[in-house]
C-alpha positions in Angstrom: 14.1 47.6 23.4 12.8 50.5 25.4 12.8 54.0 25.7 13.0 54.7 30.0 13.0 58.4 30.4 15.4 59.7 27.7 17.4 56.0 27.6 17.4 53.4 25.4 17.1 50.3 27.4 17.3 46.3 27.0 17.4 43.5 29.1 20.0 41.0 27.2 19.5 38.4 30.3 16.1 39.4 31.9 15.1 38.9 35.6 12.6 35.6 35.0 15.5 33.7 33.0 17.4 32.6 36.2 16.5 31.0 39.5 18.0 34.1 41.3 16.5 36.9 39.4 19.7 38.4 37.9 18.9 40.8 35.2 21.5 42.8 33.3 20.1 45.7 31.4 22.0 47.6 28.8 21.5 51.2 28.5 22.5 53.7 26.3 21.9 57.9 27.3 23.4 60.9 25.9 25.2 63.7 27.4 23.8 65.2 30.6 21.6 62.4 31.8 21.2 62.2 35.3 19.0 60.7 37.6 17.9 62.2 40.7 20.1 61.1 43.5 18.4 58.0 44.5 18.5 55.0 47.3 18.0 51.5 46.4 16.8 49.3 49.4 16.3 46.1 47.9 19.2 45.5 45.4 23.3 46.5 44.7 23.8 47.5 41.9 26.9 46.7 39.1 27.7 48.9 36.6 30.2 48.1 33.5 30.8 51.0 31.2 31.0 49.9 28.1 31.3 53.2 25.7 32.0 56.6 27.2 32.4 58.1 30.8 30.4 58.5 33.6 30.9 60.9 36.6 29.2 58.5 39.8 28.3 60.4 43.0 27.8 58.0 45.5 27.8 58.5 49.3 28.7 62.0 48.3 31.5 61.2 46.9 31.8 61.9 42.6 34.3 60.5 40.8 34.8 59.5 37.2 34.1 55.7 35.2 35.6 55.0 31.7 35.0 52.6 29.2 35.7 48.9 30.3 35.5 49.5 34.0 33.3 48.4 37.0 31.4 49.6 39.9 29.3 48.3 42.3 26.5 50.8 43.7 25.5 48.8 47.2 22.5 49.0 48.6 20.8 51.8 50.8 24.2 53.9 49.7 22.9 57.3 47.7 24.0 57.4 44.2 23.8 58.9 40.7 25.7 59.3 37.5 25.8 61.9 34.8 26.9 61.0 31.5 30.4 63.3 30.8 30.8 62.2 27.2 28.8 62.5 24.3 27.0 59.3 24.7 27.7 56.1 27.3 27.0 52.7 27.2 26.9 50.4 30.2 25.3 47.4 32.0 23.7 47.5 35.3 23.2 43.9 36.8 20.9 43.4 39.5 19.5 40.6 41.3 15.3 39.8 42.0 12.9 41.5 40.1 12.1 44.9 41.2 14.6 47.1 39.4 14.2 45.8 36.2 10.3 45.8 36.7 10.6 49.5 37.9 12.1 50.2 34.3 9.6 48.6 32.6 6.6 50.6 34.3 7.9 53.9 33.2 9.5 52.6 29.9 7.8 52.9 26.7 8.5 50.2 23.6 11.2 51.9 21.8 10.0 53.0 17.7 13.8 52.8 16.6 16.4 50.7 18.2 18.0 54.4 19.0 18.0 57.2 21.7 14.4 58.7 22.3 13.7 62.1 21.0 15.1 64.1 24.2 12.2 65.5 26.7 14.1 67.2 29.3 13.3 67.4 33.2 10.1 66.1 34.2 7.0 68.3 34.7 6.1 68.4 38.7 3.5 65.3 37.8 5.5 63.9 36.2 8.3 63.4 38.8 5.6 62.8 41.3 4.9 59.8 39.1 8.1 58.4 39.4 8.5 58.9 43.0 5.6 57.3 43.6 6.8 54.3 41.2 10.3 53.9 42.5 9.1 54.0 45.8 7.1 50.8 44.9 10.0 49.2 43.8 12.3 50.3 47.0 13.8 53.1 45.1 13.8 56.4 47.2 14.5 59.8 45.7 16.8 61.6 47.6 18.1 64.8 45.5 18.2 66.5 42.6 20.4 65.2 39.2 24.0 65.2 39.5 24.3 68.1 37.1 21.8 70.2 39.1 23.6 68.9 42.3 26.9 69.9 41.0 25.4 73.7 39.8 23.2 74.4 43.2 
């Protein structure tokens, strides 16, 4: 288990297992997480909500996900989520070996198989340091968090 950003992460089927680099991660954030609005240009992305809701923004267009169902987030299309509920649950499944390598870089090992202790927005190095990471792994940064999205 690891702590990425303020998520607790695992990869139940990790990218080396298969011949096609499928990896599903499980992740688990509470209220308010966001990541910036973001661009994948090497991988789709599913995601099955397991526990909770998530409001998804993508293509600039937010609606809400509820425990049990899935999405698919393609490819060079802008998206986010914000978690709406207390806590959420889901799996994101991807395929090759660059989103689940882009976790690991930034993650930390987890001390308790629970949330991290909550650290808020990134200090300007800080998000520097993960635009320069995603954009190693074909992740651009596009905007701000849905929640600051939603308020500007």
């Amino acid at each position: 288990m690891l702590w990425f950003l303020d998520t607790l992460v695992s990869f139940p089927v990790p990218s080396e297992e298969g011949a096609d680099g499928i990896s599903v991660m499980e992740s688990l954030a509470r209220h308010g997480d966001s990541p910036p609005y973001h661009v994948h240009n090497r991988e789709d992305e599913v995601f099955h909500l397991l526990e909770g809701e998530l409001d998804l923004l993508v293509n600039g267009e937010r609606f809400r996900a509820v425990a049990g169902e899935t999405r698919l987030l393609p490819k060079e299309v802008p998206h986010t989520y914000l978690v709406v509920s207390e806590q959420a649950r889901w799996l994101v499944t991807t395929t090759g070996h660059n989103f689940e390598r882009f976790v690991e870089e930034l993650s930390r090992p987890a001390e308790t198989p629970t949330l991290p202790p909550y650290e808020g927005p990134p200090t300007p190095e800080q998000q520097q340091h993960l635009e320069a990471v995603a954009l190693r792994h074909g992740i651009k940064l596009i905007g701000p968090p849905l929640e600051a999205a939603a308020t500007r």
